[in-house]
CHARMM-style PDB file with segment names, atoms N, HN, CA, C and O in Angstrom:
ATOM      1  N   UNK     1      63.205  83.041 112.842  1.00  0.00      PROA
ATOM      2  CA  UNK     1      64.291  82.309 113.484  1.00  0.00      PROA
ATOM      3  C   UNK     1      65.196  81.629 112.471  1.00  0.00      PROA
ATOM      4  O   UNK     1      66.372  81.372 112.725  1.00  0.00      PROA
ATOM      5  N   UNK     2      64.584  81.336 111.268  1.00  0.00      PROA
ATOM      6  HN  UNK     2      63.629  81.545 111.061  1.00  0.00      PROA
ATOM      7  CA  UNK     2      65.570  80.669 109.957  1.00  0.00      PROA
ATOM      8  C   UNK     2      66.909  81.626 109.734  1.00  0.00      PROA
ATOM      9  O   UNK     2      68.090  81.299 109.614  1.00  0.00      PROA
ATOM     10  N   UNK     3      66.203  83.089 109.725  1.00  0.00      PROA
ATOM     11  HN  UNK     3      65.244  83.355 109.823  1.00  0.00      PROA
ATOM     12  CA  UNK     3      67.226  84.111 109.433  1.00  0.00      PROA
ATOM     13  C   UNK     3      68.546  83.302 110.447  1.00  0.00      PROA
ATOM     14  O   UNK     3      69.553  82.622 110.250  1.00  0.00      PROA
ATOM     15  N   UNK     4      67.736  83.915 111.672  1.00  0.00      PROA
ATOM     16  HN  UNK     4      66.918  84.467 111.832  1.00  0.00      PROA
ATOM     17  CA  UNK     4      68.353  83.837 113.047  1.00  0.00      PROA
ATOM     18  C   UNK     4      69.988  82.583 112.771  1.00  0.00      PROA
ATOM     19  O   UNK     4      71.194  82.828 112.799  1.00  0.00      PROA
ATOM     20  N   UNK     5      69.190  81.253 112.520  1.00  0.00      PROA
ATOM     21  HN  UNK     5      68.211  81.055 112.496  1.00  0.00      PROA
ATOM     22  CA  UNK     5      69.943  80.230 112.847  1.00  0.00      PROA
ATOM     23  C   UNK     5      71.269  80.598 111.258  1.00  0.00      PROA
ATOM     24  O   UNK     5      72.474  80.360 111.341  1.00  0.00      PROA
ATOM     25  N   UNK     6      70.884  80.927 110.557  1.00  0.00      PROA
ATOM     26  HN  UNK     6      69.905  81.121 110.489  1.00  0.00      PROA
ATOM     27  CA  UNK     6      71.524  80.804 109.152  1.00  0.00      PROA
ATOM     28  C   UNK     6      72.795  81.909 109.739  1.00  0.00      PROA
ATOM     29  O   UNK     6      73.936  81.515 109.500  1.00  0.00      PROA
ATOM     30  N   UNK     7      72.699  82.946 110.314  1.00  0.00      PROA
ATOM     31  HN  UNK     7      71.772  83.266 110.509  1.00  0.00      PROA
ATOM     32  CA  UNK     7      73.240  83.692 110.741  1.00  0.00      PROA
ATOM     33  C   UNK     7      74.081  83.408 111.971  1.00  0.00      PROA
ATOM     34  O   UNK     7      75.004  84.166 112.272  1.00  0.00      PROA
ATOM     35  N   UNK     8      73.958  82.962 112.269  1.00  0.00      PROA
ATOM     36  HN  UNK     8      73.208  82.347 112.025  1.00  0.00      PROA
ATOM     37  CA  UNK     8      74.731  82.515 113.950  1.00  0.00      PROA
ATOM     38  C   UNK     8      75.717  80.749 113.022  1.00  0.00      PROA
ATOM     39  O   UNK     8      76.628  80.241 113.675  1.00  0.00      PROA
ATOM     40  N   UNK     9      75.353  80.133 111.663  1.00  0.00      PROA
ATOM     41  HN  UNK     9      74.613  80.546 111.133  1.00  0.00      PROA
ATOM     42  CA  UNK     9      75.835  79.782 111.259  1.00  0.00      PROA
ATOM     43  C   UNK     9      77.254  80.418 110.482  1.00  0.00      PROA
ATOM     44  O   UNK     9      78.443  80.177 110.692  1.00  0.00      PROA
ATOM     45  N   UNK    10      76.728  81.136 109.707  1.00  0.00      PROA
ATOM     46  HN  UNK    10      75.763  81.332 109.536  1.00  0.00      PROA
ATOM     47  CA  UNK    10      77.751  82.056 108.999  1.00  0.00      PROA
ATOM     48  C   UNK    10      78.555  82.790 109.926  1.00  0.00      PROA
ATOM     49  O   UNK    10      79.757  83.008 109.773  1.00  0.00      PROA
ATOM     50  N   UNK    11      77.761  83.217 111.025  1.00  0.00      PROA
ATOM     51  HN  UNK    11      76.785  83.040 111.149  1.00  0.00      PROA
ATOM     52  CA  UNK    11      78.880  84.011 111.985  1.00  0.00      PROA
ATOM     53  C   UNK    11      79.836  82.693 112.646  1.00  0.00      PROA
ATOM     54  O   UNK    11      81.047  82.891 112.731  1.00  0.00      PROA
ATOM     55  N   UNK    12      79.477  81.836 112.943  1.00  0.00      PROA
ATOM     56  HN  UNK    12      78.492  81.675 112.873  1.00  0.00      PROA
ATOM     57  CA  UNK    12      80.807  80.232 113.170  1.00  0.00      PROA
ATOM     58  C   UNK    12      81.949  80.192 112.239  1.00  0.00      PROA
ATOM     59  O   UNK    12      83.135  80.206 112.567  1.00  0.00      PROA
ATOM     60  N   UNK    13      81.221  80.115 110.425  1.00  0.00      PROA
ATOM     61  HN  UNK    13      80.257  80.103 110.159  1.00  0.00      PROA
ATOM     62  CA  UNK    13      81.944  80.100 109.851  1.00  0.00      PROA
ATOM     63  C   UNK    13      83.375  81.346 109.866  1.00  0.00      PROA
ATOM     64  O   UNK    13      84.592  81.355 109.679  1.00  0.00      PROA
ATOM     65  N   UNK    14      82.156  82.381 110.252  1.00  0.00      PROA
ATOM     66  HN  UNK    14      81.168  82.374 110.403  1.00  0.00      PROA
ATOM     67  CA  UNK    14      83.489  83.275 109.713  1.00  0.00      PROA
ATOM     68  C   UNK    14      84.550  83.444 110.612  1.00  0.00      PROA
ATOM     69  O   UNK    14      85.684  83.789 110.280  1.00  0.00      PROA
ATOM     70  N   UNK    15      83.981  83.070 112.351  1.00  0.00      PROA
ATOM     71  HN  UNK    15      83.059  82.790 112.620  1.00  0.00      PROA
ATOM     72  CA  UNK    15      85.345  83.248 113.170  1.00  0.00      PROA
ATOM     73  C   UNK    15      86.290  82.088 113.481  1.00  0.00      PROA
ATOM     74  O   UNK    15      87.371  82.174 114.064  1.00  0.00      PROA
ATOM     75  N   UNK    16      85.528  80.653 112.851  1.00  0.00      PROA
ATOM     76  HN  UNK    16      84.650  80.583 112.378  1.00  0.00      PROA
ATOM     77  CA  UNK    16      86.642  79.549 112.253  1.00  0.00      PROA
ATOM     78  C   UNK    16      87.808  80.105 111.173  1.00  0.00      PROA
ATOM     79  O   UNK    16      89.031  80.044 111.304  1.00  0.00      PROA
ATOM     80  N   UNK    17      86.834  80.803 109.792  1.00  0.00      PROA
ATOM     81  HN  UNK    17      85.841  80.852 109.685  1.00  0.00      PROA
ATOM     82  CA  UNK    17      88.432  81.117 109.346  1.00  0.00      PROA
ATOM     83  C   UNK    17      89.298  82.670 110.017  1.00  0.00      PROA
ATOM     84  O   UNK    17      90.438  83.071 109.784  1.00  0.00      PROA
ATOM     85  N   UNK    18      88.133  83.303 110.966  1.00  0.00      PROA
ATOM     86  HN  UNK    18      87.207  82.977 111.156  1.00  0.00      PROA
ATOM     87  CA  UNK    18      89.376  84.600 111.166  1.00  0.00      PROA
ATOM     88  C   UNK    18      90.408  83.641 112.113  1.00  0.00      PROA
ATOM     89  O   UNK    18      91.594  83.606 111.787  1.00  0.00      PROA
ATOM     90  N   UNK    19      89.930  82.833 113.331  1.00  0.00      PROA
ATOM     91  HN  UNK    19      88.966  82.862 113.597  1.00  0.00      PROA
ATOM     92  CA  UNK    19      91.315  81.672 113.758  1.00  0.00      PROA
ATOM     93  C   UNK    19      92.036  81.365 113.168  1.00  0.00      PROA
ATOM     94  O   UNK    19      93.182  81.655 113.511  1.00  0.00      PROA
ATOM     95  N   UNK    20      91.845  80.641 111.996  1.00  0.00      PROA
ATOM     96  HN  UNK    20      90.914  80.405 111.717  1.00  0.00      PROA
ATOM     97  CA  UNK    20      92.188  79.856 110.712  1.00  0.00      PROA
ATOM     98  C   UNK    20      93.372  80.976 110.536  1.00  0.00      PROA
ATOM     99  O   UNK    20      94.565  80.676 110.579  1.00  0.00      PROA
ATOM    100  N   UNK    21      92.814  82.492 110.302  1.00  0.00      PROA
ATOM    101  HN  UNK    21      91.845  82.735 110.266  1.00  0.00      PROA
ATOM    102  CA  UNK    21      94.222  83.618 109.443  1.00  0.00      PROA
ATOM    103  C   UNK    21      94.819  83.989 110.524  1.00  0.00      PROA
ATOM    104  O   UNK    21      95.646  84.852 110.232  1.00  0.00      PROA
ATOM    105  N   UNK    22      94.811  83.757 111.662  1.00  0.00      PROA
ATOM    106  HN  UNK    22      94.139  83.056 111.899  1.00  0.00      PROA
ATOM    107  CA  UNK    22      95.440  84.021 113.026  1.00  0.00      PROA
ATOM    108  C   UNK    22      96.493  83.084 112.700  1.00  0.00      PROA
ATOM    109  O   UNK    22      97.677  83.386 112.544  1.00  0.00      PROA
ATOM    110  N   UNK    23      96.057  82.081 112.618  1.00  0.00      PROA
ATOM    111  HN  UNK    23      95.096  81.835 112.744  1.00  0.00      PROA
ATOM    112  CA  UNK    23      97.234  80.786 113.094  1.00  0.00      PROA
ATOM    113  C   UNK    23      98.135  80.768 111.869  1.00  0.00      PROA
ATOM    114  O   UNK    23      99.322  80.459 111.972  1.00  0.00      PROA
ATOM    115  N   UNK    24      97.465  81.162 110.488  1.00  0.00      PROA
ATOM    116  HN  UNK    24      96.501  81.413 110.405  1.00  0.00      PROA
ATOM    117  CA  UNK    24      98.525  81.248 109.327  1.00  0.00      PROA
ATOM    118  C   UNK    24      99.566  82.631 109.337  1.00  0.00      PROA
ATOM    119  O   UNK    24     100.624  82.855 108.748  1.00  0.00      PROA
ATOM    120  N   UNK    25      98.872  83.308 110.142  1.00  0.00      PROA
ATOM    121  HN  UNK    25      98.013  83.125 110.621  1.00  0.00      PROA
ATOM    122  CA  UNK    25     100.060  84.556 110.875  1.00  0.00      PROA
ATOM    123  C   UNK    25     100.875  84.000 111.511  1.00  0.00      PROA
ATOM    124  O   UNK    25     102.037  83.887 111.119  1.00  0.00      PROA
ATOM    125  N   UNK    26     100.485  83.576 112.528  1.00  0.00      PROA
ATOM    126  HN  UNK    26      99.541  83.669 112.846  1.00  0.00      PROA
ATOM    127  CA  UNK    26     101.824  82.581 113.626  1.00  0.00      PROA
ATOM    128  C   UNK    26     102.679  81.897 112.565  1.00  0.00      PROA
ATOM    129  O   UNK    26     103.896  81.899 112.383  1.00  0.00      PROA
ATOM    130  N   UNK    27     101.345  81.124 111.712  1.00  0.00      PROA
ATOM    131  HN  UNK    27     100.356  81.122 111.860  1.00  0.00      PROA
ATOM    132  CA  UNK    27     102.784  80.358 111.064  1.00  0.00      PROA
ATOM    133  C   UNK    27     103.856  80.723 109.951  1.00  0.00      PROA
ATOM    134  O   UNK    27     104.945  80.163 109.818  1.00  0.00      PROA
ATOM    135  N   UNK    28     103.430  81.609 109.288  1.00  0.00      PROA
ATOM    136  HN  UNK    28     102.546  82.064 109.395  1.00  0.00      PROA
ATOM    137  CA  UNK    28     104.374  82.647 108.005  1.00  0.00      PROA
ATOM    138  C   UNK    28     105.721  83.612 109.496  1.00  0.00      PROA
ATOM    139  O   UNK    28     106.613  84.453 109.384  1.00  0.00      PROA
ATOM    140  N   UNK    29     105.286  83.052 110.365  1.00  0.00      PROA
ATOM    141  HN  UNK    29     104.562  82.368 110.456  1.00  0.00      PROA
ATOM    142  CA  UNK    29     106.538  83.776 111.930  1.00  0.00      PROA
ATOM    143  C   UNK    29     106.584  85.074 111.601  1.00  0.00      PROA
ATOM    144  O   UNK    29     107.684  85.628 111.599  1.00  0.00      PROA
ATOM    145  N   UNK    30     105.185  85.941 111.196  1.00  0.00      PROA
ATOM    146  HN  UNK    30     104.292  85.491 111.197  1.00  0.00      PROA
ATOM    147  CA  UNK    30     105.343  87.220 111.113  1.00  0.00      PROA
ATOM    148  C   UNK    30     104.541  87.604 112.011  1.00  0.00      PROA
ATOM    149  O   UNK    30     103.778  86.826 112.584  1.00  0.00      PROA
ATOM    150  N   UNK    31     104.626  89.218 112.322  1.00  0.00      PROA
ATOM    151  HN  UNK    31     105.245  89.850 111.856  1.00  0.00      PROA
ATOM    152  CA  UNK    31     103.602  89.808 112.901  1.00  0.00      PROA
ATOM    153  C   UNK    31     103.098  90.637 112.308  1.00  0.00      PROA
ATOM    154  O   UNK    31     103.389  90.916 111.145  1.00  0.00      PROA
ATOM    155  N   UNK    32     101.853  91.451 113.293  1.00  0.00      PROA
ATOM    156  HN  UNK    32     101.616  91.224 114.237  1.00  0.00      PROA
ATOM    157  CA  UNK    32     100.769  92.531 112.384  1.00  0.00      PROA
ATOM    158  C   UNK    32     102.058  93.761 111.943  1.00  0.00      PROA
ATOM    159  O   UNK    32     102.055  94.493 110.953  1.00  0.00      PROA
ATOM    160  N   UNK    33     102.811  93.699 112.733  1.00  0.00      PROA
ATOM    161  HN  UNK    33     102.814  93.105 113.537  1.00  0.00      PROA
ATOM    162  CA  UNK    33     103.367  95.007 112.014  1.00  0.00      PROA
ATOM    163  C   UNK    33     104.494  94.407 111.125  1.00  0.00      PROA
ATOM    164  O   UNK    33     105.602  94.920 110.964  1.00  0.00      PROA
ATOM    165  N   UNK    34     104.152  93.512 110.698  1.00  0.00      PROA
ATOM    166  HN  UNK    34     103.252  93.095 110.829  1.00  0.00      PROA
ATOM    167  CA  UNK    34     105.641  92.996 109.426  1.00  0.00      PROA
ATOM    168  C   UNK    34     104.427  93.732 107.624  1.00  0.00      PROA
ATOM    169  O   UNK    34     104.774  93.798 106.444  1.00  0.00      PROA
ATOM    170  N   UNK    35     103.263  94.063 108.204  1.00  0.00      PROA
ATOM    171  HN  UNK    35     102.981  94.010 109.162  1.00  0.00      PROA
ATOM    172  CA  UNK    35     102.391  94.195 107.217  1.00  0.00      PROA
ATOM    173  C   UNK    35     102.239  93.019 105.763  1.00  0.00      PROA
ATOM    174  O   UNK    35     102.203  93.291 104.562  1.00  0.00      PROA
ATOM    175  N   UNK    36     102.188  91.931 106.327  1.00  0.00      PROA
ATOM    176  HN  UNK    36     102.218  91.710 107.302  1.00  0.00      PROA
ATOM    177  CA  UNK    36     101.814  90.470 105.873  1.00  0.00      PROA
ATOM    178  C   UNK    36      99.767  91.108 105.063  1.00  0.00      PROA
ATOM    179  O   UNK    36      98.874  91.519 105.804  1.00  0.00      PROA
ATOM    180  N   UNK    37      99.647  90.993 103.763  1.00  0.00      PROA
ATOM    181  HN  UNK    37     100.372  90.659 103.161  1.00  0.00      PROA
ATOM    182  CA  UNK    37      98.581  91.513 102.844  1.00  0.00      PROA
ATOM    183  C   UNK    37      97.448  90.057 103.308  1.00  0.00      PROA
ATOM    184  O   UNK    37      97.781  88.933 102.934  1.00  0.00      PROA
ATOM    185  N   UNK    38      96.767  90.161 103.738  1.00  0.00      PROA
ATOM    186  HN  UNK    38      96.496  91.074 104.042  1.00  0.00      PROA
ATOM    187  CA  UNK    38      95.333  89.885 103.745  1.00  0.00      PROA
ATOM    188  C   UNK    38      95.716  88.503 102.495  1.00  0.00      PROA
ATOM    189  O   UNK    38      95.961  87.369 102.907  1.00  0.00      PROA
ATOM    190  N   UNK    39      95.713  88.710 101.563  1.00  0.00      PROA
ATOM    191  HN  UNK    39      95.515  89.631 101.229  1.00  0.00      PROA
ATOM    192  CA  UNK    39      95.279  87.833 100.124  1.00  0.00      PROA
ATOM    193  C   UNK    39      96.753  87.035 100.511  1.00  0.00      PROA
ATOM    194  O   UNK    39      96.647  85.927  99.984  1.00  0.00      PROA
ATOM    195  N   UNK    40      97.995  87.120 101.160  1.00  0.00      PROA
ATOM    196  HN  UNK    40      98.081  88.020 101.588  1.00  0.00      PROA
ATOM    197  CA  UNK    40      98.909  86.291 101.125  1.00  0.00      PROA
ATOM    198  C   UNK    40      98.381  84.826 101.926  1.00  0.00      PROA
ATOM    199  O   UNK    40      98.337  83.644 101.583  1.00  0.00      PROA
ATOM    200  N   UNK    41      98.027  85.557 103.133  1.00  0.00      PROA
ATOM    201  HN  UNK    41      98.063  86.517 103.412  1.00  0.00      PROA
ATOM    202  CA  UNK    41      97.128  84.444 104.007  1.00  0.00      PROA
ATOM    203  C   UNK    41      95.919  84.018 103.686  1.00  0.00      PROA
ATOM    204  O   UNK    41      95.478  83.003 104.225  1.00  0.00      PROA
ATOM    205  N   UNK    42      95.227  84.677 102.815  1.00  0.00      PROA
ATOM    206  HN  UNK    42      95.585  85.502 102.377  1.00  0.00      PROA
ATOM    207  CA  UNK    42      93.949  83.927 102.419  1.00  0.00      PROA
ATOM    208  C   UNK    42      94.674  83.131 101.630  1.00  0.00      PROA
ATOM    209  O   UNK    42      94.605  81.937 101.922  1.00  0.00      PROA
ATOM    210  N   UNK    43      95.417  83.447 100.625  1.00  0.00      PROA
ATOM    211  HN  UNK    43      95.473  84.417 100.388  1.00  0.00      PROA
ATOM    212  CA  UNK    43      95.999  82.016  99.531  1.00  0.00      PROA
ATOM    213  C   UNK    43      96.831  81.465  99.859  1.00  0.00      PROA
ATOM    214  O   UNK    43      97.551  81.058  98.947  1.00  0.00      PROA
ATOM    215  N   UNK    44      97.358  81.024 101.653  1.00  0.00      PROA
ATOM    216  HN  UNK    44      96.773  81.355 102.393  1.00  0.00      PROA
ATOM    217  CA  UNK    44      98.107  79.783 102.400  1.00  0.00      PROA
ATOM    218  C   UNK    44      96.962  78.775 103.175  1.00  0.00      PROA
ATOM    219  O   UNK    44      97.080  77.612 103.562  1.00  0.00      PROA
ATOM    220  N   UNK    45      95.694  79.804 103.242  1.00  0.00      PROA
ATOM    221  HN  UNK    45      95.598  80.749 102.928  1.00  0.00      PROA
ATOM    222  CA  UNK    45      94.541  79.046 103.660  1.00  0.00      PROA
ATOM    223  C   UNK    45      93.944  78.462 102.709  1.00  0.00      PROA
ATOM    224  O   UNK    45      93.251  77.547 103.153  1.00  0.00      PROA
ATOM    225  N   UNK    46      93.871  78.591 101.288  1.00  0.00      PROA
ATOM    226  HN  UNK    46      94.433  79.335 100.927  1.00  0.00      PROA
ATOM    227  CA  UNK    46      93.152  78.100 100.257  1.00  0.00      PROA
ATOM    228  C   UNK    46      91.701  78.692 100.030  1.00  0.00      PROA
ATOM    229  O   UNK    46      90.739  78.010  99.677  1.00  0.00      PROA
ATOM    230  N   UNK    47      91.673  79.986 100.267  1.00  0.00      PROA
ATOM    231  HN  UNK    47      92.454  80.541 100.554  1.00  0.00      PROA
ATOM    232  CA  UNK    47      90.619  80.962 100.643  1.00  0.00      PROA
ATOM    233  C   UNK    47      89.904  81.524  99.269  1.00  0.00      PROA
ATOM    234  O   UNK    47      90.438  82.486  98.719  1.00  0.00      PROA
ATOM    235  N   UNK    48      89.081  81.129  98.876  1.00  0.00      PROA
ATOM    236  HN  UNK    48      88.647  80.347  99.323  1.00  0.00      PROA
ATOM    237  CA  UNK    48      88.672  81.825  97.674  1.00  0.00      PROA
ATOM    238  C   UNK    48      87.812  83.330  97.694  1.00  0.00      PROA
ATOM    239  O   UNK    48      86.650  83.633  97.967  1.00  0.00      PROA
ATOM    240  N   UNK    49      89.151  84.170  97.210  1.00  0.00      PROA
ATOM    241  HN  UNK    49      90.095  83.923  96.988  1.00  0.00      PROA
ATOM    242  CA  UNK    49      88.680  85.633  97.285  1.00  0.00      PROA
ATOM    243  C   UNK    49      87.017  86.501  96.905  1.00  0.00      PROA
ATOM    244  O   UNK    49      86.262  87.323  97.425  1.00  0.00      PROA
ATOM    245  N   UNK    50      87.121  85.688  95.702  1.00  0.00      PROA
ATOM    246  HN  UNK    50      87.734  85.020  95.279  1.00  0.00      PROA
ATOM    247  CA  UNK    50      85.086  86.016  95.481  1.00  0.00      PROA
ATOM    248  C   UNK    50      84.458  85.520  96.295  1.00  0.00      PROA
ATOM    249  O   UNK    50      83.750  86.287  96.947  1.00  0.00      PROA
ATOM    250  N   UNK    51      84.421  84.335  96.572  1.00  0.00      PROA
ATOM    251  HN  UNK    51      84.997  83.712  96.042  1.00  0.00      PROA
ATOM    252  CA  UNK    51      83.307  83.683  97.711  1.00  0.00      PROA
ATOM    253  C   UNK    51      83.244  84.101  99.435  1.00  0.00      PROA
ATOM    254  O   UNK    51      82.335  84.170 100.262  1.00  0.00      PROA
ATOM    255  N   UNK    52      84.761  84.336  99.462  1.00  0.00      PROA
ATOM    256  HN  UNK    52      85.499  84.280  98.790  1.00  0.00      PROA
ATOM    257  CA  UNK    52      84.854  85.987 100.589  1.00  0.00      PROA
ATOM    258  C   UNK    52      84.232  86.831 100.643  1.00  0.00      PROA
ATOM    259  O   UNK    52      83.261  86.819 101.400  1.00  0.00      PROA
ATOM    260  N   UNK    53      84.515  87.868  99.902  1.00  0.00      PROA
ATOM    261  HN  UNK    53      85.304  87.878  99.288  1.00  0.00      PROA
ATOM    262  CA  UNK    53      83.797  88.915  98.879  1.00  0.00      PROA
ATOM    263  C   UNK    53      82.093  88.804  99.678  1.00  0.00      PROA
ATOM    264  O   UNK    53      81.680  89.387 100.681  1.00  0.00      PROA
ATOM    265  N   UNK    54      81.198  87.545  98.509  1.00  0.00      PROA
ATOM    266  HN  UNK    54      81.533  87.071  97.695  1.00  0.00      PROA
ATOM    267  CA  UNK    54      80.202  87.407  98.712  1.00  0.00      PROA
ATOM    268  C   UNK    54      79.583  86.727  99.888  1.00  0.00      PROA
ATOM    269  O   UNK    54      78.357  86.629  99.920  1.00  0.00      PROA
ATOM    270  N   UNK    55      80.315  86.248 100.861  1.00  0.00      PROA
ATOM    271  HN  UNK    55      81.311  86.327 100.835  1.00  0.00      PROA
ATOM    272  CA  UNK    55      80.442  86.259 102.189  1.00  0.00      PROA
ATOM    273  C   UNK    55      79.785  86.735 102.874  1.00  0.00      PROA
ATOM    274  O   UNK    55      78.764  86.556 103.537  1.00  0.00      PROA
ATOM    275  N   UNK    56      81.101  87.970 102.458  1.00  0.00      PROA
ATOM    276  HN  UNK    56      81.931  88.115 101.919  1.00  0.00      PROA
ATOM    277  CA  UNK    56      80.889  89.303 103.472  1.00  0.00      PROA
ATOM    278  C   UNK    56      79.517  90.083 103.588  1.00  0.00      PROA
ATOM    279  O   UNK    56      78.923  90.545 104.562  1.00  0.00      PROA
ATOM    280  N   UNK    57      79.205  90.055 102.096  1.00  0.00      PROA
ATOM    281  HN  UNK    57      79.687  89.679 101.305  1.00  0.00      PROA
ATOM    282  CA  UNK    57      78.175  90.805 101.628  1.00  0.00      PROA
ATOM    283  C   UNK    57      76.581  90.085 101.835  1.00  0.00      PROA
ATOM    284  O   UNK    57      75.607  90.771 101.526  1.00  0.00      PROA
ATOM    285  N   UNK    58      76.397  88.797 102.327  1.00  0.00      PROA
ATOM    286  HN  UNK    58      77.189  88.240 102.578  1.00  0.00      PROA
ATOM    287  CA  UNK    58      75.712  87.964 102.944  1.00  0.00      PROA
ATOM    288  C   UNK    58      75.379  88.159 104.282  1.00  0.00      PROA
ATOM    289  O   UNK    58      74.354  88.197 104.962  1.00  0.00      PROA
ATOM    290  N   UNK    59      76.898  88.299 104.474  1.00  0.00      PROA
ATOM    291  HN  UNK    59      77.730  88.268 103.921  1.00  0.00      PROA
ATOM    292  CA  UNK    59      76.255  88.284 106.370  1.00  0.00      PROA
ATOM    293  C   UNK    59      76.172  89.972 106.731  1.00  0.00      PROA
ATOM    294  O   UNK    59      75.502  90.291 107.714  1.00  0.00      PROA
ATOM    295  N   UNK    60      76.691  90.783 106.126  1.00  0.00      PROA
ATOM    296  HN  UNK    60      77.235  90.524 105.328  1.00  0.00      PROA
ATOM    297  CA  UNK    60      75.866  92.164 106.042  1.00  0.00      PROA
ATOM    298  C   UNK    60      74.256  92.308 106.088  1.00  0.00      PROA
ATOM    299  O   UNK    60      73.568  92.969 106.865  1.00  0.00      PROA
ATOM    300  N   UNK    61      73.869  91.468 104.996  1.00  0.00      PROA
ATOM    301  HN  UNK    61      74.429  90.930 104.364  1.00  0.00      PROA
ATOM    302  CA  UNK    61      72.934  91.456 104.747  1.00  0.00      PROA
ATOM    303  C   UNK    61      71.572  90.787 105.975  1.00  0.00      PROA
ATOM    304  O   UNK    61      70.493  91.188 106.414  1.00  0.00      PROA
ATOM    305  N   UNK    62      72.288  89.803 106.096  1.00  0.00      PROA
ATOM    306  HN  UNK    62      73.164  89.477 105.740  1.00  0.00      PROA
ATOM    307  CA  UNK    62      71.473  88.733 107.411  1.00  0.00      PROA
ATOM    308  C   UNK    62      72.006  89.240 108.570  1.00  0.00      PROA
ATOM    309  O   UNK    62      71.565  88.590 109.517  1.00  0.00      PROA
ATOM    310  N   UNK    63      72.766  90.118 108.927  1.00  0.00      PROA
ATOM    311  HN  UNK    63      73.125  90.646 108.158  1.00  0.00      PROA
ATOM    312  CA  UNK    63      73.075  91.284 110.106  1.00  0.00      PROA
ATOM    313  C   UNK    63      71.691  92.449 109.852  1.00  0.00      PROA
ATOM    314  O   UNK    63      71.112  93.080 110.736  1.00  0.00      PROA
ATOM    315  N   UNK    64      71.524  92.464 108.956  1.00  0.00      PROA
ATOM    316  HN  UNK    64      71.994  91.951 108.238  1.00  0.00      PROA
ATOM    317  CA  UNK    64      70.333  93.674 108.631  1.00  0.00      PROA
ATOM    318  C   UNK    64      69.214  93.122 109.126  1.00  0.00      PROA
ATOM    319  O   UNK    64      68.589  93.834 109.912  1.00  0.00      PROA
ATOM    320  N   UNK    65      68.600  91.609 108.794  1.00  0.00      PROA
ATOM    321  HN  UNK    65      69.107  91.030 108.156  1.00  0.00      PROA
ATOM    322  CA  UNK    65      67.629  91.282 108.603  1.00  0.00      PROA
ATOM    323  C   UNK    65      67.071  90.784 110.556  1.00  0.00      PROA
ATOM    324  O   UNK    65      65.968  90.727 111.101  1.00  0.00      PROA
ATOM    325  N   UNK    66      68.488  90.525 111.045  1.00  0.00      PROA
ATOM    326  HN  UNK    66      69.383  90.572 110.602  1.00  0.00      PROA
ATOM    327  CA  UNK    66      68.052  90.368 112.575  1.00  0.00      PROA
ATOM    328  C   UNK    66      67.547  91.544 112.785  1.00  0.00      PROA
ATOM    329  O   UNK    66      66.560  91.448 113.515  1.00  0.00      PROA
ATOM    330  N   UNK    67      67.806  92.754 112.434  1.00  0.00      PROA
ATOM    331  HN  UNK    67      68.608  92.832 111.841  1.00  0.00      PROA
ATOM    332  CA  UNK    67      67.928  93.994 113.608  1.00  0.00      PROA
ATOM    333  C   UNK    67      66.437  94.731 113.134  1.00  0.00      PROA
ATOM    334  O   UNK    67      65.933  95.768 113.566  1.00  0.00      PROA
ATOM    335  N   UNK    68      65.902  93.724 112.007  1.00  0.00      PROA
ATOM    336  HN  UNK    68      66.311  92.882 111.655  1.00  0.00      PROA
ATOM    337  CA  UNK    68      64.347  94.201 111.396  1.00  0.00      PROA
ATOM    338  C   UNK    68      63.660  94.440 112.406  1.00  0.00      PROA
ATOM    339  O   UNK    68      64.415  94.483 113.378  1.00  0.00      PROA
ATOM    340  N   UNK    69      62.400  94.657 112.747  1.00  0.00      PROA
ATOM    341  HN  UNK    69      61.788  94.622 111.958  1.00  0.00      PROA
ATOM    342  CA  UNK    69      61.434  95.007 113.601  1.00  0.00      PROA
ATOM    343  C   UNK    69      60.568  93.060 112.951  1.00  0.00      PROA
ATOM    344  O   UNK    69      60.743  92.403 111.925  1.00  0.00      PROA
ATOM    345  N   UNK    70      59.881  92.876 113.933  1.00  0.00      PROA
ATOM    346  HN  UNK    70      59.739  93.410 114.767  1.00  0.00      PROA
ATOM    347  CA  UNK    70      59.021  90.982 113.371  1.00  0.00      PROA
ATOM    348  C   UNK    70      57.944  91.813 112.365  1.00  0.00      PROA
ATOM    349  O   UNK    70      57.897  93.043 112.389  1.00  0.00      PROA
ATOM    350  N   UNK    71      57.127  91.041 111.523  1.00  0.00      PROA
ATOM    351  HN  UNK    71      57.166  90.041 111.504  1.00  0.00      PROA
ATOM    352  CA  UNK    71      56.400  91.865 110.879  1.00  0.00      PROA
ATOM    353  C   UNK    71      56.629  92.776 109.480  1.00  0.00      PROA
ATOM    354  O   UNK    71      55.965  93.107 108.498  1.00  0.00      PROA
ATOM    355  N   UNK    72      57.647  92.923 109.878  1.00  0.00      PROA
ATOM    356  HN  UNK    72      58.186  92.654 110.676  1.00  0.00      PROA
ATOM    357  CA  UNK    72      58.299  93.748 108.409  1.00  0.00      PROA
ATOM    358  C   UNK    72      58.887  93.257 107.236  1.00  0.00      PROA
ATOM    359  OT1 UNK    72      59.259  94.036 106.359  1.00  0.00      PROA
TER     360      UNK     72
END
């Protein structure tokens, strides 16, 4: 259940900042098809690109570890 909770943490975090790059879309008054780059809005959010990165590659990881069999 540690997995469990650490994971349902990180998954909060991450759809606070996907809101977070929603609303910095609204606010740069562009849309998806003005093709506005990912890294423009991470660096109006103050988003640090490695710790993204290793993020991502975290909750991949603790996505794996729910879908284990108990025991293993």
């Amino acid at each position: 259940t540690s997995h469990f909770s650490h994971y349902v943490n990180s998954h909060t975090k991450k759809s606070d900042l996907l809101k977070k790059i929603r609303i910095e879309h609204q606010g740069l008054q562009c849309e998806r098809r003005d093709r506005v780059n990912n890294s423009v809005i991470w660096e109006g959010l103050g988003v640090d690109l490695l710790l993204l990165h290793i993020e991502r590659s975290q909750l991949r990881w603790l996505r794996q570890l729910v879908r284990m069999p108990p025991g293993r």
